[in-house]
VOTORVEX-258926 format. One line per 10 residues: number of its first residue (from 1); their letters; for each residue x, y, z of C-alpha. Coordinates in nm, 2 decimals, always signed. Each point is the difference from the previous one (the first is absolute). Layout:
VOTORVEX-258926
NUM	a	X/Y/Z ~ ...
//
This chain:
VOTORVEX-258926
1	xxxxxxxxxx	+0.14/+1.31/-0.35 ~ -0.04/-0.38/+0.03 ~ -0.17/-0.28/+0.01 ~ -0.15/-0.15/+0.35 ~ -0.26/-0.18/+0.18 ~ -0.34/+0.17/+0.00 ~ -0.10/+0.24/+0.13 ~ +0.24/+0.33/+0.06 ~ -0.03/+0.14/+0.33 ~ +0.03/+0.35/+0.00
11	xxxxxxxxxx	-0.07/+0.16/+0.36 ~ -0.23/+0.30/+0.06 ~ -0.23/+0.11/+0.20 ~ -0.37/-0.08/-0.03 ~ -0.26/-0.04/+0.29 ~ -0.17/-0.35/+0.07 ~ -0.29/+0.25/+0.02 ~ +0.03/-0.03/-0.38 ~ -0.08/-0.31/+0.02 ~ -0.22/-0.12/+0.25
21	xxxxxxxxxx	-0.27/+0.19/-0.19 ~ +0.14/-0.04/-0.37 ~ -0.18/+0.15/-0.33 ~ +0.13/-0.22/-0.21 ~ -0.09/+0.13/-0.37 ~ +0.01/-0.30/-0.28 ~ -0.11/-0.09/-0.37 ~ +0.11/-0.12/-0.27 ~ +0.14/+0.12/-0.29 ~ -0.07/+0.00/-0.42
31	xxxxxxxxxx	+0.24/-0.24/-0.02 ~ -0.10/-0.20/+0.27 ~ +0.28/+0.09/+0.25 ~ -0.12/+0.07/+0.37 ~ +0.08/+0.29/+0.18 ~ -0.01/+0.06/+0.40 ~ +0.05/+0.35/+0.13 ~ +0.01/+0.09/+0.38 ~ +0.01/+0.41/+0.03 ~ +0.29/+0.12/+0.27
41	xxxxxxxxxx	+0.11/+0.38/+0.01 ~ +0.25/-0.06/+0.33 ~ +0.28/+0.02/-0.23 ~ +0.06/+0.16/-0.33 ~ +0.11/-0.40/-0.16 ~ -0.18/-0.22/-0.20 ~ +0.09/-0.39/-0.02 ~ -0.10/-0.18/-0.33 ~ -0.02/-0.38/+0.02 ~ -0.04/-0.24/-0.32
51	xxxxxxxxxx	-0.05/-0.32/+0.02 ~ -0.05/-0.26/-0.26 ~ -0.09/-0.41/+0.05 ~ +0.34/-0.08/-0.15 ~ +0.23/-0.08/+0.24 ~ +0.20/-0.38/-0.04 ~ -0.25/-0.21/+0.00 ~ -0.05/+0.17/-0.35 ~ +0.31/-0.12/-0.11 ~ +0.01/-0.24/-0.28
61	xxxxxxxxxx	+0.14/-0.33/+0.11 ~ +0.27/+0.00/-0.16 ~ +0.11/+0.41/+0.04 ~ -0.03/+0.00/+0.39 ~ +0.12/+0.39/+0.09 ~ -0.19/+0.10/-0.31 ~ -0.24/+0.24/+0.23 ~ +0.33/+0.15/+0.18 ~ +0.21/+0.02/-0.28 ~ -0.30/+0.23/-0.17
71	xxxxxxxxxx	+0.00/+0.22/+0.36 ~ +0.32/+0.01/-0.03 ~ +0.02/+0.15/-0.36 ~ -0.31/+0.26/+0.04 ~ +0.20/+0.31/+0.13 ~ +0.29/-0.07/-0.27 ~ -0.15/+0.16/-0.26 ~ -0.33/+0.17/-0.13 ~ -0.02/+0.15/-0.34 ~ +0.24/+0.31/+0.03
81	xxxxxxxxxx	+0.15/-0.06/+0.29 ~ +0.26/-0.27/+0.13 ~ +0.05/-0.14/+0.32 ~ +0.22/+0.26/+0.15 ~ -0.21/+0.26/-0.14 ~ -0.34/-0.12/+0.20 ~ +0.21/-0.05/+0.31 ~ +0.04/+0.38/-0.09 ~ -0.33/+0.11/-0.11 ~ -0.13/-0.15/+0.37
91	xxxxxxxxxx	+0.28/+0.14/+0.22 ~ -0.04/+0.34/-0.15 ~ -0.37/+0.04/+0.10 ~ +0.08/-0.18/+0.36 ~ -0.17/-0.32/-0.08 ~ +0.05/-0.37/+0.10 ~ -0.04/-0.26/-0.26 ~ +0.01/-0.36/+0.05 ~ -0.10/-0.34/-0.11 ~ -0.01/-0.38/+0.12
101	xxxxxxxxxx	-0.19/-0.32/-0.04 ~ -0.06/-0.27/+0.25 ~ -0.19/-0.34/-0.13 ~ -0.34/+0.22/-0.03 ~ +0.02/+0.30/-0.08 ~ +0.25/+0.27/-0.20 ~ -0.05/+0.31/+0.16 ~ +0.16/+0.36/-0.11 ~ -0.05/+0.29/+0.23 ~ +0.08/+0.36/+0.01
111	xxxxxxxxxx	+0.04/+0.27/+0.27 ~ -0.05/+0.34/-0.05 ~ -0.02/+0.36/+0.07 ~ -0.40/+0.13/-0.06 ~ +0.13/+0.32/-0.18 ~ -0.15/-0.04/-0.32 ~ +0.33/+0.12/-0.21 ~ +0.18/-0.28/+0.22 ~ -0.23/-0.27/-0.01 ~ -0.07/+0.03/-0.40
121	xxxxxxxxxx	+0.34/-0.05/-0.05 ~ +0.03/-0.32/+0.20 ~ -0.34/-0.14/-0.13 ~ +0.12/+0.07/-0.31 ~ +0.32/-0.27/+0.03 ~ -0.21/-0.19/+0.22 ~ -0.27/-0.04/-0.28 ~ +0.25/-0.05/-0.30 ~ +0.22/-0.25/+0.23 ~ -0.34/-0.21/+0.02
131	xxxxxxxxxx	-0.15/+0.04/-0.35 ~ +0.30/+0.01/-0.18 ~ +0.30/-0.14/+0.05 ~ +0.20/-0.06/-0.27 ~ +0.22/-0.29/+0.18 ~ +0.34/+0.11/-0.16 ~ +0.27/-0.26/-0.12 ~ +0.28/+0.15/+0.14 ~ -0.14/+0.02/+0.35 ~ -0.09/-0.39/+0.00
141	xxxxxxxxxx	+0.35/-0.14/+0.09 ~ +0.06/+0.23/+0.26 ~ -0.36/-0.08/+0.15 ~ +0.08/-0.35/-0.06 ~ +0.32/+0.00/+0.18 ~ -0.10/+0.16/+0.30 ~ -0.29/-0.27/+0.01 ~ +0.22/-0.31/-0.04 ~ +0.21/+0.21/+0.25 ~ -0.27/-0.03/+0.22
151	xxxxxxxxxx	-0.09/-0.35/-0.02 ~ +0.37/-0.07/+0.02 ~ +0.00/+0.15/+0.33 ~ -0.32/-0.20/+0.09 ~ +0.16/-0.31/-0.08 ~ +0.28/+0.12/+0.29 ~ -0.28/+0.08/+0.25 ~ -0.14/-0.27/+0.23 ~ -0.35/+0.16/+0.08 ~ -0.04/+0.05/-0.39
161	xxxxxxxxxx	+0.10/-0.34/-0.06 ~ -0.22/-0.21/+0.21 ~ -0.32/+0.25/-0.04 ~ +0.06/-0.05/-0.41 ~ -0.02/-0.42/+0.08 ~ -0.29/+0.08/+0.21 ~ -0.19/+0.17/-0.28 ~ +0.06/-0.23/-0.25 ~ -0.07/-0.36/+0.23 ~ -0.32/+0.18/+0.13
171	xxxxxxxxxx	-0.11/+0.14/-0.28 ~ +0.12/-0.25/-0.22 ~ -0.16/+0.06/-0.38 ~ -0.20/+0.31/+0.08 ~ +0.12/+0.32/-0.09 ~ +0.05/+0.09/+0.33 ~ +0.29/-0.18/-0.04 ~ +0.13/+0.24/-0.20 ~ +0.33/+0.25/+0.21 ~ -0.09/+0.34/-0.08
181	xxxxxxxxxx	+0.35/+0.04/-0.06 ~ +0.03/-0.27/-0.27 ~ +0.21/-0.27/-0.13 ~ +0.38/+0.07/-0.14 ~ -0.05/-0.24/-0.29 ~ -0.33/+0.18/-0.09 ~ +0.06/+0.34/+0.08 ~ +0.33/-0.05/-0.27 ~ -0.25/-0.09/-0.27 ~ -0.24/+0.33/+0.06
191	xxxxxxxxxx	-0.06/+0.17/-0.32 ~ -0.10/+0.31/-0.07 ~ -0.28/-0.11/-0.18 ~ -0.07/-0.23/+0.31 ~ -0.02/+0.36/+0.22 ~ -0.26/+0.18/-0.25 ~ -0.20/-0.27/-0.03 ~ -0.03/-0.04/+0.39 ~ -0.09/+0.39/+0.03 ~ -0.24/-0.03/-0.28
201	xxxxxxxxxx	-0.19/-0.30/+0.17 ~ +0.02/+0.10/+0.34 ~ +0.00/+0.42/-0.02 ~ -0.36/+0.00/-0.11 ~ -0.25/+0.25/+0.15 ~ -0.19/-0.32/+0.08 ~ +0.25/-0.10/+0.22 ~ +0.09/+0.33/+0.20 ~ -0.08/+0.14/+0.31 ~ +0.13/+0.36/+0.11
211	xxxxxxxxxx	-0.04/+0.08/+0.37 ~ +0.09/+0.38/+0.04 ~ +0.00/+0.19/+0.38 ~ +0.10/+0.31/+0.08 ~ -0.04/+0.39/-0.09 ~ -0.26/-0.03/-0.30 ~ -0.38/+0.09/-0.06 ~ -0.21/-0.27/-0.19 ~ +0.01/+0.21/-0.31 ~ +0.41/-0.02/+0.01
221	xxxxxxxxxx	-0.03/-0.40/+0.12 ~ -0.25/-0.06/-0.33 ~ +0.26/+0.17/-0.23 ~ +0.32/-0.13/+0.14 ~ -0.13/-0.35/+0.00 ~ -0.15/+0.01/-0.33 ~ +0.39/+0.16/-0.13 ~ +0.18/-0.30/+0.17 ~ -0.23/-0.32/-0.10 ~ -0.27/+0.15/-0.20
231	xxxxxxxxxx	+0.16/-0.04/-0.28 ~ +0.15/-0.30/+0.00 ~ -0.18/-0.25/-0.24 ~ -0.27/-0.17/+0.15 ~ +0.11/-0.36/-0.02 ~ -0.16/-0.31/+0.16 ~ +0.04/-0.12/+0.39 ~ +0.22/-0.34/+0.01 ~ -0.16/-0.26/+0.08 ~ +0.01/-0.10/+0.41
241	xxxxxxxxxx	+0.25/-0.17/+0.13 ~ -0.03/-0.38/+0.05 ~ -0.14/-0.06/+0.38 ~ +0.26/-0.16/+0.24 ~ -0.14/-0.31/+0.23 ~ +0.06/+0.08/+0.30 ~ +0.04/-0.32/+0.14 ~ +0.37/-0.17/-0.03 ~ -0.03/-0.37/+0.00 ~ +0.27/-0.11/+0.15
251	xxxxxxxxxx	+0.29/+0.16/+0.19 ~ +0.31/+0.07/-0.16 ~ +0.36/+0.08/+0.07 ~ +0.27/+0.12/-0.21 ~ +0.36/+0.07/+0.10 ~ +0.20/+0.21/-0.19 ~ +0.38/+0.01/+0.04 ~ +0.16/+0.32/+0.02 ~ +0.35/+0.09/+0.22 ~ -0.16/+0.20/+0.30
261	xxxxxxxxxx	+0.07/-0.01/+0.34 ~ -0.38/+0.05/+0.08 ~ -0.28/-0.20/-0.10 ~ -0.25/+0.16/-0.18 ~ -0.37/-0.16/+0.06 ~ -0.33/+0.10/-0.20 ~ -0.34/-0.21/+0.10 ~ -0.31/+0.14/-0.13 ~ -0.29/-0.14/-0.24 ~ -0.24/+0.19/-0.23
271	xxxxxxxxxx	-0.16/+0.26/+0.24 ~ -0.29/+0.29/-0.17 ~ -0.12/+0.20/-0.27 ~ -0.04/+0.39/+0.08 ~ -0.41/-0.05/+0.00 ~ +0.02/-0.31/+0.20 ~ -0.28/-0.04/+0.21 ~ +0.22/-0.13/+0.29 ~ +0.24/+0.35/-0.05 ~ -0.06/+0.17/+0.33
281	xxxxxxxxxx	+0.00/-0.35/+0.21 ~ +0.36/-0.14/-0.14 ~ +0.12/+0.36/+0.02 ~ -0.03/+0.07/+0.36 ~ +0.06/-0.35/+0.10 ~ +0.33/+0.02/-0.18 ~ +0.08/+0.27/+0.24 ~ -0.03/-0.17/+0.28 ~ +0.20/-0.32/-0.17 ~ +0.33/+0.15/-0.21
291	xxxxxxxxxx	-0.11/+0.37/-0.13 ~ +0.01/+0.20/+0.35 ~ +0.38/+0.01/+0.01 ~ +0.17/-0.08/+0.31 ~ -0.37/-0.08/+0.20 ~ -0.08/-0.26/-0.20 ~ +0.01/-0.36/+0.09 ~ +0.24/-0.06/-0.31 ~ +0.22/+0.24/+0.19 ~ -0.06/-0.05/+0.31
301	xxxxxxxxxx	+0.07/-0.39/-0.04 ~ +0.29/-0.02/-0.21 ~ +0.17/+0.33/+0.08 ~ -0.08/+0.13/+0.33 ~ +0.01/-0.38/+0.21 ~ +0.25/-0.15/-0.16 ~ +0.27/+0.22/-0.19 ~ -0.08/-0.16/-0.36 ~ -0.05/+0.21/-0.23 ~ -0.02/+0.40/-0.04
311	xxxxxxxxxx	-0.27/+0.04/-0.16 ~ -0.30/-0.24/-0.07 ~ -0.35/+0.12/-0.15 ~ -0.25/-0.07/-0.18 ~ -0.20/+0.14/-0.31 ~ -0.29/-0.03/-0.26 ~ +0.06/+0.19/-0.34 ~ -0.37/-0.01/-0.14 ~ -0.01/+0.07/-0.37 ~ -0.24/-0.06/-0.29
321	xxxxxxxxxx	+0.00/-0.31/+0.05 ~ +0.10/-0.21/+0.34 ~ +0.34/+0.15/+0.09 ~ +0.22/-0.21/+0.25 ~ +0.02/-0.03/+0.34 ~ +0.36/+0.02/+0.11 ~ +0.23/-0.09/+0.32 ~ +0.31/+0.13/-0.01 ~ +0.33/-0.02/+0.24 ~ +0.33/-0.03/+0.00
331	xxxxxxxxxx	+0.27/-0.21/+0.25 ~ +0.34/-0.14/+0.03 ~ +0.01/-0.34/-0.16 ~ +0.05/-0.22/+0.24 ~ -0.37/+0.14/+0.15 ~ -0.17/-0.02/-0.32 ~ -0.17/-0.31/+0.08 ~ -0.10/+0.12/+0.33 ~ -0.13/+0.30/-0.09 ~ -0.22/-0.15/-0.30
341	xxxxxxxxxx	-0.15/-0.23/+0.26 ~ -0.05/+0.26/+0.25 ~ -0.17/+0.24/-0.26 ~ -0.29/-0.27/-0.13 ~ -0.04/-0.10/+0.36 ~ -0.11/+0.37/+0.08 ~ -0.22/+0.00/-0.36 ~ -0.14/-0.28/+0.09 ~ -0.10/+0.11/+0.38 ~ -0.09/+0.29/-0.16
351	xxxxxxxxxx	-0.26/-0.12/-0.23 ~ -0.14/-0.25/+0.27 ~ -0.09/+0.25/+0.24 ~ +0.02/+0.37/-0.14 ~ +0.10/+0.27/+0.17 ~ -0.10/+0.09/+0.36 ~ -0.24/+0.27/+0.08 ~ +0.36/+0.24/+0.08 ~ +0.13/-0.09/-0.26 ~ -0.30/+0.10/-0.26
361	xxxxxxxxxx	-0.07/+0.33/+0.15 ~ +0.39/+0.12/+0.03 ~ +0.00/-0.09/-0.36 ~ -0.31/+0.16/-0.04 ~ +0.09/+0.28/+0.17 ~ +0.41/+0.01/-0.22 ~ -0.18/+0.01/-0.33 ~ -0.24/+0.27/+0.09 ~ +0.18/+0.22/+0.14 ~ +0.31/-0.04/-0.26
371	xxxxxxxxxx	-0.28/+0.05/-0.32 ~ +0.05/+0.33/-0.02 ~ +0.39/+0.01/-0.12 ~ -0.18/-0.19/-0.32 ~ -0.15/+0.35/-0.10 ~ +0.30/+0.24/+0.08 ~ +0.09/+0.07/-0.33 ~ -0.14/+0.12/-0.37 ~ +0.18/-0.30/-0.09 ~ -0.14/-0.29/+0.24
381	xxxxxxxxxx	-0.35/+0.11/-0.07 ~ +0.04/-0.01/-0.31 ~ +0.14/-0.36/-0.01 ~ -0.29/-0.08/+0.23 ~ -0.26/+0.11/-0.25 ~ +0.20/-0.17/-0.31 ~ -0.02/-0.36/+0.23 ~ -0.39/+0.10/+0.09 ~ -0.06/+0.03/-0.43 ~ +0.23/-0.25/-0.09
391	xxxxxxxxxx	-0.10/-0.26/+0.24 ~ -0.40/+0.11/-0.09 ~ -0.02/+0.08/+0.41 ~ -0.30/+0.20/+0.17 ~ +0.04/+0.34/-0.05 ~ -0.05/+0.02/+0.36 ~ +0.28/-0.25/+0.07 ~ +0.24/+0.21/+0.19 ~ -0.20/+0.18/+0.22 ~ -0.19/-0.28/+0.10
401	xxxxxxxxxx	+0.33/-0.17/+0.06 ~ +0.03/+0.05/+0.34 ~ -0.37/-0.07/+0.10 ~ +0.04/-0.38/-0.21 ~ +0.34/-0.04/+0.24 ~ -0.20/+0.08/+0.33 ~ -0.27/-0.25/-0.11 ~ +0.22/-0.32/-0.03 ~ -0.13/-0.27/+0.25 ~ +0.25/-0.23/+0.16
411	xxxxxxxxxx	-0.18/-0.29/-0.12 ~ -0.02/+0.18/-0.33 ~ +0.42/-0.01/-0.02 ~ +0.02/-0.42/+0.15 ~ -0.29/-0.07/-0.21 ~ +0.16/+0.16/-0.31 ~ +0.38/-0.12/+0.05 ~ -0.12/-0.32/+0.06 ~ -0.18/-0.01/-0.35 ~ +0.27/+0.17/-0.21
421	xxxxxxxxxx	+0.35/-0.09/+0.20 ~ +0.17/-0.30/-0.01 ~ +0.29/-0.05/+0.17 ~ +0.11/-0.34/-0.07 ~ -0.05/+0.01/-0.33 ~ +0.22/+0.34/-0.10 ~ +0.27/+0.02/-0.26 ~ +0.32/+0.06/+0.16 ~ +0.31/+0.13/-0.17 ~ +0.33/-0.02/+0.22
431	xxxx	+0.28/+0.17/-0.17 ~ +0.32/-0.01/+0.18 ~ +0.28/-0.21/+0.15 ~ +0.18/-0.05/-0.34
//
């Protein structure tokens, strides 16, 4: 077991039949927890997916890697049962347990078998791992270590360095800010008292969602969900996070030293929220500019034409509140200027004149016809329905996916890069050359 990025995948089979006409089951709990059930009897498995709004940006200022120190620390110990015993408990019964936090969300999840002997067991842990953990002393060093460990190794890694100077120069004072992974000097002054207090803020049924797929009836969904977050106490919702302007007002550029042979370069500016009104637009625009691998003009530009770089995309992360928009390559040093000015000259094109009519439909057409590899799994639908409850999204959202991709207008993608992207006024971080 471990902690990791959000959210598990866990491959098996499950028709896009499944969910191109979905019965999405939902409601809410005593407690106020929401529940999300889609019914699949392909396989005898069941994937369980928690998610709570306490991911970094929930971190105290002063105690950043508070919300993964507390992931972290959930499968050490429940009352009557320590760490190695849990691990124990869930690989007796065949299950998968893990947990993780990103700068929204905490998220737990469990696979299962259906066979009710089986899966008791493992909801059992599952529950008692959520509800009650009793965050033991002994265990905290060793957690601790591994994390400073971690960061240590960070601190050694290029890519981690300049994307960390990234976060905190966009972002600046908002808790987006915040590295999931945390801050040595504060994740050496976690207390114990610090972790219990998170989990009794943030583990409230008020702030859960449960997404559950796979081998059950509604009868066994009602029961299992009310078992894992049903009881929790009912708690409050935190309050939203502060918005984030999306407008920079001027553009920046930092460089950051660091011995490398190859320049690392991240450009980008605050980009969307999940529910963003301009989603679908940015998205498949994007696809065409840096997020369509080796056939986009990113690519195509910097790597295919002139031998710069190996790699060279583009990206929005869309959160709860505007997420960044992100270029990202790496070259040798002496090309590092080169390649900086080659890559906002193509943005910059880009957002003057859109894509052509080839290029929209082949993206049109990529996206499409790769959307049903986001549904091959118990445990990507189920990650699909936690983002669809915790990001408040149209229950019809994924199935009408496709149909919102097919309607984007070229005007609609010039018009809407235009409005939202601005090349000459990005934050760059150039890390490298040291």
């Amino acid at each position: 077991m471990h902690v990791r990025p959000i959210i598990l995948l866990v491959i098996s089979v499950i028709s896009f039949d499944l969910w191109a006409s979905p019965q999405i089951q939902h409601w809410t709990l005593a407690n106020g927890a929401r529940a999300y059930f889609v019914q699949s009897h392909q396989l005898p498995m069941v994937q369980f997916s928690v998610g709570f709004d306490a991911g970094s940006a929930r971190d105290p200022d002063s105690l950043r890697g508070l919300a993964r120190f507390v992931s972290a620390m959930l499968e050490e110990g429940v009352s009557g049962l320590n760490g190695t015993e849990i691990a124990t408990q869930f690989e007796t019964v065949g299950a998968e347990f893990s947990s993780g936090n990103g700068r929204d969300m905490s998220v737990l999840e469990l696979r299962s078998l259906s066979d009710e002997p089986l899966l008791s067991s493992a909801v059992d842990v599952f529950t008692r791992v959520i509800q009650q953990p009793t965050f033991p002393a002994a265990a905290m060093a060793r957690v601790r270590n591994r994390i400073l460990t971690g960061l240590k190794r960070q601190q050694q890694s290029p890519g981690s360095v300049v994307s960390r100077a990234f976060y905190d120069n966009l972002f600046k004072d908002h808790p987006y800010a915040n590295p999931p992974s945390g801050e040595p000097q504060d994740v050496t002054r976690i207390t114990r008292d610090d972790l219990i207090d998170f989990h009794g803020k943030y583990f409230v049924g008020a702030n859960a969602v449960i997404a559950m797929v796979g081998d059950l009836n509604a009868g066994q969904a009602r029961r299992w969900a009310d078992a894992i977050v049903g009881q929790l106490p009912p708690g409050v919702i935190p309050p939203k996070l502060d918005v984030v302007p999306l407008l920079p007002n001027q553009a920046r550029v930092l460089n950051v030293p660091f011995a490398s042979t190859q320049t690392h370069l991240m450009m980008g500016q605050v980009g969307m929220k999940q529910s963003d009104p301009d989603y679908f637009p940015l998205y498949i625009g994007n696809y065409t500019l840096g997020g369509g691998g080796l056939v986009s003009r990113l690519s195509k530009e910097l790597r295919e034409k002139r031998g710069l770089t190996y790699s060279a995309n583009s990206y929005f992360i869309p959160m709860q509140q505007n997420g960044p928009f992100v270029i990202n390559l790496q070259t040798r040093n002496d090309q590092g200027p080169l390649a900086e000015r080659l890559a906002i000259e193509t943005v910059t094109e880009f957002v003057k004149n859109g894509p052509t009519q080839k290029e929209l439909d082949a993206a049109k057409k990529s996206i499409t016809g790769s959307f049903p590899l986001r549904f091959d799994s118990n445990a990507k639908i189920a990650g699909s329905l936690l983002n669809i409850a915790f990001y408040d999204l149209p229950l019809d959202y994924m199935s009408t996916f496709p149909d919102k991709i097919n309607a984007v207008t070229l005007q609609q993608v010039r018009e809407t890069f235009q409005r939202r992207i601005f090349p000459h006024r990005l934050l760059r971080v150039v890390l490298g050359g040291g």
